[in-house]
mmCIF file of the C-alpha atoms, coordinates in Angstrom:
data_MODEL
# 
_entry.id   MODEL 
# 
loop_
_atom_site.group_PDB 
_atom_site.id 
_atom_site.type_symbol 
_atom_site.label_atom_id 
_atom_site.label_alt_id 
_atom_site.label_comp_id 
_atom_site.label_asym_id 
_atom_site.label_entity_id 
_atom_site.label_seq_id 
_atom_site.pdbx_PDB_ins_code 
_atom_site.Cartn_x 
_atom_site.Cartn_y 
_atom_site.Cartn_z 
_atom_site.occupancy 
_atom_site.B_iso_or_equiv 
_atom_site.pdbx_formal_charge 
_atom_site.auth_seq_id 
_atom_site.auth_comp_id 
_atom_site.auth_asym_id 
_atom_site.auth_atom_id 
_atom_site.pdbx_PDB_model_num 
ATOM 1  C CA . UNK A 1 1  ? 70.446  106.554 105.419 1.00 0.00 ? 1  UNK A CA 1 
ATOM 2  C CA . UNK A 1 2  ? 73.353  109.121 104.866 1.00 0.00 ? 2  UNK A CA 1 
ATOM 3  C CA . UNK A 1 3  ? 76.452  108.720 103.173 1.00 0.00 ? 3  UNK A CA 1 
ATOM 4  C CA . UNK A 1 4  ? 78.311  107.326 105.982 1.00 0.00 ? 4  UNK A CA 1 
ATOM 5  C CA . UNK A 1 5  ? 76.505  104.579 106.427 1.00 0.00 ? 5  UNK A CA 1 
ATOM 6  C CA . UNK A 1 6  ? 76.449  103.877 102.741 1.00 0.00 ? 6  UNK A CA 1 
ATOM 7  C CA . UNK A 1 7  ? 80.208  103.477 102.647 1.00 0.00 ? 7  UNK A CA 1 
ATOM 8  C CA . UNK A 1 8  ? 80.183  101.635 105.804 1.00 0.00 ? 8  UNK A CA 1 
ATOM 9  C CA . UNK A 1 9  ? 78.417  98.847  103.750 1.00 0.00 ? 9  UNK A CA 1 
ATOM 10 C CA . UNK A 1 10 ? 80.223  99.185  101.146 1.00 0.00 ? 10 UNK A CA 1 
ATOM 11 C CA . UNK A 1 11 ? 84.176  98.981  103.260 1.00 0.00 ? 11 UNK A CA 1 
ATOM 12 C CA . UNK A 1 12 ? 81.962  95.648  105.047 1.00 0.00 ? 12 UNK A CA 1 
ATOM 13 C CA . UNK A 1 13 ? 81.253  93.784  101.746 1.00 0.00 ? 13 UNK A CA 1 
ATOM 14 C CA . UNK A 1 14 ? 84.970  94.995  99.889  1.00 0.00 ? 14 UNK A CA 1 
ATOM 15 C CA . UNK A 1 15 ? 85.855  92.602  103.415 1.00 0.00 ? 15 UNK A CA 1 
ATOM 16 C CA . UNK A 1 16 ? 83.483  89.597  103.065 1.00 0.00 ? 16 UNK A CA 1 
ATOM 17 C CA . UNK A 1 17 ? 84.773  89.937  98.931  1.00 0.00 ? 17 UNK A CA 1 
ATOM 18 C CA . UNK A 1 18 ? 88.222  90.046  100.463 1.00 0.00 ? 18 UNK A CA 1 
ATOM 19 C CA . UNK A 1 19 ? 87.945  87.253  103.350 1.00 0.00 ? 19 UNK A CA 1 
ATOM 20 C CA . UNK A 1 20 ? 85.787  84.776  101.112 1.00 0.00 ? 20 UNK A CA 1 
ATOM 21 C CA . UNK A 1 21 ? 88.196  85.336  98.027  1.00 0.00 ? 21 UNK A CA 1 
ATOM 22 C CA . UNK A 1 22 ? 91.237  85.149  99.711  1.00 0.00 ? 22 UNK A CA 1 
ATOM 23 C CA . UNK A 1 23 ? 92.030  81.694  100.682 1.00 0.00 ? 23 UNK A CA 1 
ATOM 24 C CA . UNK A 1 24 ? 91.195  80.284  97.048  1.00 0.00 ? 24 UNK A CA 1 
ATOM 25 C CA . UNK A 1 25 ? 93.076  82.954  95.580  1.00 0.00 ? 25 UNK A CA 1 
ATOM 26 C CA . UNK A 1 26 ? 95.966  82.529  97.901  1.00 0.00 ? 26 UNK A CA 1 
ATOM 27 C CA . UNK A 1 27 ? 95.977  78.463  97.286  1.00 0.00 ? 27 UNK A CA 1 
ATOM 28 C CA . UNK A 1 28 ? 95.846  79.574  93.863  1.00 0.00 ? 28 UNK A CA 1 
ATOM 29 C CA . UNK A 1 29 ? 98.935  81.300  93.777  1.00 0.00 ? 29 UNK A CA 1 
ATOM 30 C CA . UNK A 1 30 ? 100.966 79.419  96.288  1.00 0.00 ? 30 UNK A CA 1 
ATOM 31 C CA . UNK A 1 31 ? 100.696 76.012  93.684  1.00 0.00 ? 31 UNK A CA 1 
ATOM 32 C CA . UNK A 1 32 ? 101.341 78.123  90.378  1.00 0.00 ? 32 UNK A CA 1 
ATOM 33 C CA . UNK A 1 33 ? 104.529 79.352  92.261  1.00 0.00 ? 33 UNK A CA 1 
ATOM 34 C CA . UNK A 1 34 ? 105.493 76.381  92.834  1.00 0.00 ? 34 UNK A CA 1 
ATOM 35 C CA . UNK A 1 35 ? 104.563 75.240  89.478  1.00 0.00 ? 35 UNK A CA 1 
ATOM 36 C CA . UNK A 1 36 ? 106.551 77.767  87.873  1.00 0.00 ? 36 UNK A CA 1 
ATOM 37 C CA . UNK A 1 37 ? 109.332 77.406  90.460  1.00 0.00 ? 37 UNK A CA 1 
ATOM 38 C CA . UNK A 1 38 ? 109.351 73.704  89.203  1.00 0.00 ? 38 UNK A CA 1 
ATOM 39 C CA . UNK A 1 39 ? 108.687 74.142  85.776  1.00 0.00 ? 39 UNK A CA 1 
ATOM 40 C CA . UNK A 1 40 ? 111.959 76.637  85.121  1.00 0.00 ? 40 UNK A CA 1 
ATOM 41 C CA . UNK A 1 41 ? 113.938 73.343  85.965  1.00 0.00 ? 41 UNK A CA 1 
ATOM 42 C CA . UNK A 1 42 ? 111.972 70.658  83.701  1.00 0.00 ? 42 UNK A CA 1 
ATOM 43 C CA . UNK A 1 43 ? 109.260 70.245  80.835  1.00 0.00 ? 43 UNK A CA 1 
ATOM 44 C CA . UNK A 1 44 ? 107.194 73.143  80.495  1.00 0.00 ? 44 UNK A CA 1 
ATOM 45 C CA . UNK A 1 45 ? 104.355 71.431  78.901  1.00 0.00 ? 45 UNK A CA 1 
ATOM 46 C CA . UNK A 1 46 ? 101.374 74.082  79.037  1.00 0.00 ? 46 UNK A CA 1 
ATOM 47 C CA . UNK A 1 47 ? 98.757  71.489  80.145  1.00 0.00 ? 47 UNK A CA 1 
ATOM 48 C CA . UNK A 1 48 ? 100.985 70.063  83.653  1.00 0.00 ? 48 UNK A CA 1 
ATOM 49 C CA . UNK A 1 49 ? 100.354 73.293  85.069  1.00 0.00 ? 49 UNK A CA 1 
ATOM 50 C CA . UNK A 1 50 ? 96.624  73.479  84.766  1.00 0.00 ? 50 UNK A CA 1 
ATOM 51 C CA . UNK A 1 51 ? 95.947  70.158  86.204  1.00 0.00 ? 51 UNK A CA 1 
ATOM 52 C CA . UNK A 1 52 ? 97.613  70.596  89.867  1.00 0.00 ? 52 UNK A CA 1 
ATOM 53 C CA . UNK A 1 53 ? 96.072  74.424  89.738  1.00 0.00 ? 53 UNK A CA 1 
ATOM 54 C CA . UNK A 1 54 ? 92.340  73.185  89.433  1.00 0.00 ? 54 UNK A CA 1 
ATOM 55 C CA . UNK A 1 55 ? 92.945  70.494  91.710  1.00 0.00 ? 55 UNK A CA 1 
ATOM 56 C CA . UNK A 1 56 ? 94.556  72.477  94.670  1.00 0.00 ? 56 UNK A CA 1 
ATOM 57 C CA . UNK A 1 57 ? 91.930  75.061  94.310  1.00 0.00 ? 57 UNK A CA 1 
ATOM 58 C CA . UNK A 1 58 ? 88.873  72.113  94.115  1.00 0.00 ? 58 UNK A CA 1 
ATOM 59 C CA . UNK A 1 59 ? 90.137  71.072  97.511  1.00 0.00 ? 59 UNK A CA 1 
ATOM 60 C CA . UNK A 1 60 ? 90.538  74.105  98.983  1.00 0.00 ? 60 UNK A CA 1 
ATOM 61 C CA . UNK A 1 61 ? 87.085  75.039  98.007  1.00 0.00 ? 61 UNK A CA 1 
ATOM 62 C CA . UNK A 1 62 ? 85.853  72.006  99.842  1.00 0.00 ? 62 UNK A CA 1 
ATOM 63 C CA . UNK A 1 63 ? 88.172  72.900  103.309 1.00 0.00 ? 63 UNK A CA 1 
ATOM 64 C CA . UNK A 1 64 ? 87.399  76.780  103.410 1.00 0.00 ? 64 UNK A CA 1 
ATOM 65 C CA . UNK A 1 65 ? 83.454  76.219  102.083 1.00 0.00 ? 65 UNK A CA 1 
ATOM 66 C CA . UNK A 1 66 ? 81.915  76.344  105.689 1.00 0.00 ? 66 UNK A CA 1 
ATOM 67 C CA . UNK A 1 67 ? 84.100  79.566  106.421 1.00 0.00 ? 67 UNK A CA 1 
ATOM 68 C CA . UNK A 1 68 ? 82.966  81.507  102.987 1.00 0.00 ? 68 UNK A CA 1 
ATOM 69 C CA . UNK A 1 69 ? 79.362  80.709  103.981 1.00 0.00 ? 69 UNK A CA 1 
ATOM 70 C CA . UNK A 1 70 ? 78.908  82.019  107.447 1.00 0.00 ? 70 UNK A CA 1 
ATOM 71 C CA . UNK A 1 71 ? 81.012  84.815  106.480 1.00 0.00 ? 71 UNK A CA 1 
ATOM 72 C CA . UNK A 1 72 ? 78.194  85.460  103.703 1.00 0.00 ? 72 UNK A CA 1 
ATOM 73 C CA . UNK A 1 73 ? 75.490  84.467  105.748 1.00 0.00 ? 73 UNK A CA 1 
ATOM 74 C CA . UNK A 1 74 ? 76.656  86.493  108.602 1.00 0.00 ? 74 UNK A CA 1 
ATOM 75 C CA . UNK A 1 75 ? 76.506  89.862  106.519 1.00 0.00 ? 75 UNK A CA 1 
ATOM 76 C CA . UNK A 1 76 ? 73.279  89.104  104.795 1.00 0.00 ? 76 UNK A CA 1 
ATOM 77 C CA . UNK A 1 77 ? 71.710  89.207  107.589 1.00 0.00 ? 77 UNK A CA 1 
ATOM 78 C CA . UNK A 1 78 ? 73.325  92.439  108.995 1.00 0.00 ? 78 UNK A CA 1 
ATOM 79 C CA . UNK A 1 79 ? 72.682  93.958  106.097 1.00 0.00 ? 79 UNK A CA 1 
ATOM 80 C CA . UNK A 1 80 ? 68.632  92.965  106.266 1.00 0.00 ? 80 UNK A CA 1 
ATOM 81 C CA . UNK A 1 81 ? 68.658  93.794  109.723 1.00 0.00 ? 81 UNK A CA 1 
ATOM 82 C CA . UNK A 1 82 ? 69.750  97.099  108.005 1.00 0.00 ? 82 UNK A CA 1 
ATOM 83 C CA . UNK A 1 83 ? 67.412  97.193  105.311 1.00 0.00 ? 83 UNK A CA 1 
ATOM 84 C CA . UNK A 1 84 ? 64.200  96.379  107.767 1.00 0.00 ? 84 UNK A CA 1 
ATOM 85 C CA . UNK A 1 85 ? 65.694  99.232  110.045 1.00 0.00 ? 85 UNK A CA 1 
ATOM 86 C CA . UNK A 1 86 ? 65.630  101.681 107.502 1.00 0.00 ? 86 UNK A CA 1 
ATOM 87 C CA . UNK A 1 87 ? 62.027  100.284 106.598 1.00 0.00 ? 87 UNK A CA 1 
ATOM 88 C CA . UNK A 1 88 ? 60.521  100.865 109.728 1.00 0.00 ? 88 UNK A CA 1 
ATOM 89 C CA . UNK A 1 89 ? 61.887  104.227 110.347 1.00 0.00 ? 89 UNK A CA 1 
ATOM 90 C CA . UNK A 1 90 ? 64.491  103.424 112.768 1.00 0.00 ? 90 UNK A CA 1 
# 
């Protein structure tokens, strides 16, 4: 295995880190600007932003779950295809 093959599996799993990540982060920060968006006009009461954060991000765990997985699942097993390549030889 040289070196260009190392970084190639390192650029693929920065991606799957990236495209597994990403939609819980980006729900994540869509609903706290919209909480802070809201809260510059009303109460700010510390707690109120929390609870429609963890909420949000809950369901969009459940929504993007089956995506996350077979992205994961998808490079494991490139990457132990990989591993018994470099086993064997090949």
């Amino acid at each position: 295995m040289n070196e260009t093959a190392v970084i190639e599996i390192g650029r693929e799993a920065l991606w799957v880190i990236l495209l597994t990540a990403g939609p819980i982060m980006m729900s994540g920060l869509l609903i706290g600007l919209m909480i802070a968006f809201q809260a510059l006009t009303t109460i700010q009461e510390i707690t109120l932003t929390f609870v429609p954060k963890i909420i949000v991000i809950f369901f969009a765990l459940i929504f993007f779950l089956p995506f996350m997985m077979t992205e994961v699942v998808e490079f494991s097993q490139v990457l132990f295809d990989r591993i018994v390549a470099l086993g064997s030889g090949g």
